[in-house]
C-alpha positions as CSV (number, residue, x, y, z in Angstrom):
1,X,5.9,-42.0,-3.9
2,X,2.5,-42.0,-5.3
3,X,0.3,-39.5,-6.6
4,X,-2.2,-40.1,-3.4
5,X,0.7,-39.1,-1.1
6,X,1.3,-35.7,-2.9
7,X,-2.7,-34.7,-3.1
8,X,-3.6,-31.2,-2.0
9,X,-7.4,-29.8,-1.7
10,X,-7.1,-26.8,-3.4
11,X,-9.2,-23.3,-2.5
12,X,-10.1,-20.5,-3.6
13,X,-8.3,-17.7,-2.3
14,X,-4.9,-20.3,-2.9
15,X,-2.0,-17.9,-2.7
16,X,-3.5,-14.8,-1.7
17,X,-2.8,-13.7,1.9
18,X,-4.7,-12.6,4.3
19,X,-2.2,-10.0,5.7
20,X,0.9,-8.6,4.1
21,X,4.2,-7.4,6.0
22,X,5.2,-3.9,6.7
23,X,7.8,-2.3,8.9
24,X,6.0,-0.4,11.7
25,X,7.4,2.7,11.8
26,X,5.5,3.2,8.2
27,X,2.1,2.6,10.0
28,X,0.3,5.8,9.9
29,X,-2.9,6.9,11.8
30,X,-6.0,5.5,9.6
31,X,-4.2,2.6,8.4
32,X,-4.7,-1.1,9.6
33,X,-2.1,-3.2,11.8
34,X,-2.8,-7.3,12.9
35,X,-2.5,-7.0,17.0
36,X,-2.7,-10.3,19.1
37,X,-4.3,-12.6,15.5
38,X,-7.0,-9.5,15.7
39,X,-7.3,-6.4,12.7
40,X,-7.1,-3.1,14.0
41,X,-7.8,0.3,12.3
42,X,-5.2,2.8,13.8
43,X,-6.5,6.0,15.4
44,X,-3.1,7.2,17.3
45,X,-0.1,6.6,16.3
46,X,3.2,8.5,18.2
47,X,7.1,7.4,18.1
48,X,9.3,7.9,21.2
49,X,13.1,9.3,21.1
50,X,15.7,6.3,20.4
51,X,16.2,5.0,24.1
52,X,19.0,3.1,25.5
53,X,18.7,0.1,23.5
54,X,18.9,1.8,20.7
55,X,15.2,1.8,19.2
56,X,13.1,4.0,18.5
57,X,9.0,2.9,19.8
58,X,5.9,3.0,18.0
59,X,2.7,3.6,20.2
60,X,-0.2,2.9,18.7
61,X,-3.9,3.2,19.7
62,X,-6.4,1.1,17.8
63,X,-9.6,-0.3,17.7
64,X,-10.6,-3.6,15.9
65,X,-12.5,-3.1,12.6
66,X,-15.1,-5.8,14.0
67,X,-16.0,-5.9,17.7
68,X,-14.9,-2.0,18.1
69,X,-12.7,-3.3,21.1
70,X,-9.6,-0.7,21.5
71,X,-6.0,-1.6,22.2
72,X,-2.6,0.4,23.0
73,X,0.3,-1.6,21.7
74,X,4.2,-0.5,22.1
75,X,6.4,-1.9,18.8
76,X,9.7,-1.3,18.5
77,X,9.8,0.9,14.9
78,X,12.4,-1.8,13.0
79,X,10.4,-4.6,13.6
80,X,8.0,-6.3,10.5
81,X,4.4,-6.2,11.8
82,X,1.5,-7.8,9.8
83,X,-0.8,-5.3,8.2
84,X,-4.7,-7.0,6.9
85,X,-5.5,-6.9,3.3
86,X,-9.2,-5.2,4.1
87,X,-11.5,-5.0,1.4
88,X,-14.7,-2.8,1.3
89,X,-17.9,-3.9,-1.4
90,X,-21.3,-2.3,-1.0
91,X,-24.4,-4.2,-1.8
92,X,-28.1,-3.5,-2.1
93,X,-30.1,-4.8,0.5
94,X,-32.8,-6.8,-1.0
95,X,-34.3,-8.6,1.9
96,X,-33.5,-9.2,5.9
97,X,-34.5,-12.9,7.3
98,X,-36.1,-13.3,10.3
99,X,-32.8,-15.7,11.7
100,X,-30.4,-12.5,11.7
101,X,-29.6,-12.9,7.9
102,X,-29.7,-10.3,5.1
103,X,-29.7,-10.7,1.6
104,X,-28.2,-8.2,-0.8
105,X,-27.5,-8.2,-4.1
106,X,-24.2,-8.6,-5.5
107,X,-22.8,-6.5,-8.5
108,X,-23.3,-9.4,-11.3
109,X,-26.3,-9.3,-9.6
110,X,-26.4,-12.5,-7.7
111,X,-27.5,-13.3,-4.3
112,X,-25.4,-13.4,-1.0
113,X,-26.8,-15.7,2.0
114,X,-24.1,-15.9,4.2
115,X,-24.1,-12.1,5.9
116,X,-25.3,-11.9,9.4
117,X,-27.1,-8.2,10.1
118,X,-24.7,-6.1,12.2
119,X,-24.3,-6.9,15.7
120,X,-24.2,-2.9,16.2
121,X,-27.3,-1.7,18.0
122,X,-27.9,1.8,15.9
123,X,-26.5,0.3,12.6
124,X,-29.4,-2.5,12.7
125,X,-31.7,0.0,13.8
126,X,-31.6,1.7,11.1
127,X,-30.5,-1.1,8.4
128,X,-34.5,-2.6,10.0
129,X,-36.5,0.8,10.2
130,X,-35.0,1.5,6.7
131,X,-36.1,-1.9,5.4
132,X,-39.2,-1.7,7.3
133,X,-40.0,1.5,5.1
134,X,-39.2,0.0,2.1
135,X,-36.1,2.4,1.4
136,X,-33.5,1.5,-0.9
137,X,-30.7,0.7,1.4
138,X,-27.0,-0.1,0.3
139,X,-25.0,-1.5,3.2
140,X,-20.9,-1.1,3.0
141,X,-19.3,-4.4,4.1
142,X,-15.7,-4.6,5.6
143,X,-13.9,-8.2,5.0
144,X,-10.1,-9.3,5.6
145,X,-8.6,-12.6,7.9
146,X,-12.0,-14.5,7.0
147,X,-14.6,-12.1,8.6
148,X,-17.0,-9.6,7.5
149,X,-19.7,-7.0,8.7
150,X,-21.6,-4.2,7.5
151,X,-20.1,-1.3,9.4
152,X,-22.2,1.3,7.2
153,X,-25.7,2.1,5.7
154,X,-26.6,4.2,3.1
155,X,-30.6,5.2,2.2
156,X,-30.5,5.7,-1.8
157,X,-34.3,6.2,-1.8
158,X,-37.5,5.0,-1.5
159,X,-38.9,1.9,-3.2
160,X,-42.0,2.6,-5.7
């Protein structure tokens, strides 16, 4: 075989998951659990008697860290669910783009370009009327399974 036939493209996050396993009856209310591909932050979580089969069920009530959508799911407390590796960085906002782009500024204090303003009608409200009144603004992004959104704004002050 040649060296063409065993050539991989190699990336960046090579070898670091996206989600890790954990047994569900550990999942606790304010943790995160992968339903249906999707990451949910738990906000109910209650386990039923063992019943004839012989397990014990989870019920949990949850609501995706992105589009805020909630779900009830029913797991059997044994079983290995997937739980997201979610990841929180704040940035200060340095400037918004009139596409729907904002441009903070990164701890080694570089640049971002590739973070869409929040699709959340009070969050951009007040991430543009902040802006708008030239406030120092740091905005909280949430990232895990390839995505990521501000989901919180924070006024630090006003620029001079």
């Amino acid at each position: 075989m040649s060296d063409e036939e065993h050539h991989s493209e190699s990336k960046a996050d090579d070898g670091a998951s996206k989600t890790y396993p954990q047994q569900v009856g550990t999942i606790r209310k304010n943790g995160y659990i992968v339903i249906k591909g999707r990451p949910y932050k738990v906000v109910e979580v209650s386990t039923s008697k063992i019943g004839k089969h012989g397990h014990t069920k989870c019920h949990f009530m949850a609501i995706d860290i992105f589009n805020r959508k909630k779900l009830e799911d029913i797991v059997p407390s044994s079983h290995i669910c997937d739980v997201p590796r979610v990841n929180r960085t704040d940035y200060q906002l340095i400037d918004i783009s009139e596409d729907g782009f904002v441009c903070p500024l990164t701890e080694n204090g570089n640049t971002k370009d590739d973070l869409r303003l929040s699709t959340n009608e009070n969050l951009l409200k007040r991430i543009k009327d902040g802006f708008n009144e030239r406030k120092d603004l740091v905005v909280s992004v949430l990232s895990t399974m390839g995505e990521k959104q501000i989901n919180v704004v924070k006024d630090i002050g006003t620029k001079n």
